[in-house]
C-alpha positions as CSV (number, residue, x, y, z in Angstrom):
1,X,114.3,98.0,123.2
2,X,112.5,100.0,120.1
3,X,114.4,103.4,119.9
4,X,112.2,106.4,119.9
5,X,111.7,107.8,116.0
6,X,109.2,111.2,117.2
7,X,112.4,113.7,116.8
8,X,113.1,112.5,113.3
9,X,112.3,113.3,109.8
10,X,110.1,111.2,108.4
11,X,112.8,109.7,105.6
12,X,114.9,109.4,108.7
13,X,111.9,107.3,110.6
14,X,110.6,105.3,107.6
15,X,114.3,104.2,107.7
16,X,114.9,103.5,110.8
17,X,111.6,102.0,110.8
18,X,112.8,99.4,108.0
19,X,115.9,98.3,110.0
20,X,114.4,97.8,113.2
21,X,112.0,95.3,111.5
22,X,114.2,93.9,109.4
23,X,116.9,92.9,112.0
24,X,113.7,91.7,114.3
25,X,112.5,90.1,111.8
26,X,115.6,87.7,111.2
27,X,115.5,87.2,115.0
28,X,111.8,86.1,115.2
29,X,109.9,82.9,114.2
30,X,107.4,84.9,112.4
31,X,108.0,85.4,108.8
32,X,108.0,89.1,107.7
33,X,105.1,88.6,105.5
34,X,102.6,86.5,107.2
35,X,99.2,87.2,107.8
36,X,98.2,87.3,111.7
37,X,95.4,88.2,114.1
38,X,96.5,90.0,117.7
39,X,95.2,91.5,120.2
40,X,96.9,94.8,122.1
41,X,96.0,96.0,125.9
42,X,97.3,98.8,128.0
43,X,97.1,96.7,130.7
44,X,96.1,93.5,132.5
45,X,92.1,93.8,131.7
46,X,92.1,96.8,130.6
47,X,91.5,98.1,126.8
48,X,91.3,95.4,123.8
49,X,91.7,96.1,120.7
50,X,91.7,93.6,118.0
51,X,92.6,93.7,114.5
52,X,94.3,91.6,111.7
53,X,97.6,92.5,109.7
54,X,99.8,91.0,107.0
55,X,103.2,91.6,109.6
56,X,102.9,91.4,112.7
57,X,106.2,92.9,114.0
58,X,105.9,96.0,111.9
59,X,102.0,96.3,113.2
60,X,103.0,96.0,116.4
61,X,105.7,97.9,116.5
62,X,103.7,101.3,114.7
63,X,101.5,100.7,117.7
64,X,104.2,101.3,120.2
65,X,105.7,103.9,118.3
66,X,102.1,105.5,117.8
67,X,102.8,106.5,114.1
68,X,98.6,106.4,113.4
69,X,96.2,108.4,115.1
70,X,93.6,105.7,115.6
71,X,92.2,103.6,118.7
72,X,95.0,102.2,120.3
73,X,97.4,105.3,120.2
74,X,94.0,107.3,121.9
75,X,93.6,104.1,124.7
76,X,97.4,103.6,124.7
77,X,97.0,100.0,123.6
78,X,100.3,98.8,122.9
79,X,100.7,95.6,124.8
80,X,100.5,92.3,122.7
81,X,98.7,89.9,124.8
82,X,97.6,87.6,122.1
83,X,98.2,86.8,118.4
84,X,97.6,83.7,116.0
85,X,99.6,83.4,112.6
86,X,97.7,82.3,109.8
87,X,99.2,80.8,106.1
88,X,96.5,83.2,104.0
89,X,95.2,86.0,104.9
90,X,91.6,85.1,104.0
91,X,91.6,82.5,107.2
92,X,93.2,85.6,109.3
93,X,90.2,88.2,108.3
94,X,87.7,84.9,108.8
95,X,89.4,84.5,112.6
96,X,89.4,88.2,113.5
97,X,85.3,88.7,112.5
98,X,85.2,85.5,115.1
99,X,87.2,87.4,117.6
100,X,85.7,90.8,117.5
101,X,82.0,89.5,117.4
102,X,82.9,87.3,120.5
103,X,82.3,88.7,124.0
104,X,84.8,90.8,125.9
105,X,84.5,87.7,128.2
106,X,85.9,85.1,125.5
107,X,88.7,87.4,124.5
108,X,89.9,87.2,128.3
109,X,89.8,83.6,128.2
110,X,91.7,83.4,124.6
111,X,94.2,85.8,126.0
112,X,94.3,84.3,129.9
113,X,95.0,81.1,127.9
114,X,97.9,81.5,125.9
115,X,99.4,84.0,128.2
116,X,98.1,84.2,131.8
117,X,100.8,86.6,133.1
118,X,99.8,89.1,130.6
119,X,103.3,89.5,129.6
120,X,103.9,91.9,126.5
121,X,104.5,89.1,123.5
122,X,106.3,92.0,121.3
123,X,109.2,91.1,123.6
124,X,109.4,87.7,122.5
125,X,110.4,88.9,118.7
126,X,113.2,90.8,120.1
């Protein structure tokens, strides 16, 4: 599990922040650095949010750790129910503007597909 970071400084967090990633990183079959689409929930059909990031594990793992202010933290959207890894990130950006102008419906079906337990993919990386 992800150790909570809120009671630190923010050298202290940025650091801890590093190794966490780092160490999942080595663990994972993602590369660090590789541009990837996801999608986050707070629960099984509940809130999607969709968005596109050059690594994945460190996105994912701000979200949990709610270190922006934006959608997901305000929806609690920290579940990764679906993700596709790209080699560029020009083909990632070009998949999430297919993803986010498809219907809520078709994002069900891409997520039901790949993971029909809903299971939290984050946990996979670790």
């Amino acid at each position: 599990m992800v150790p909570c970071l809120r009671n630190r400084s923010k050298v202290q967090k940025n650091n801890d922040i590093s190794a966490v990633i780092a160490s999942e990183a080595k663990q994972s079959r993602i590369k660090m650095k590789q541009p990837a689409v996801y999608i986050l929930t707070n629960t099984k059909n509940g809130t999607l949010y969709t968005e596109v990031t050059s690594n994945l594990i460190k996105r994912i793992y701000e979200h949990k750790n709610k270190a922006s202010k934006g959608f997901s933290a305000k929806y609690d959207c920290h579940q990764l129910a679906y993700f596709e890894v790209f080699e560029d990130m020009e083909n990632a950006i070009i998949r999430e503007k297919q993803i986010k102008a498809g219907s809520r419906k078709k994002k069900l079906a891409l997520i039901e597909n790949l993971n029909p337990e809903w299971r939290d993919l984050y946990e996979t990386f670790l």
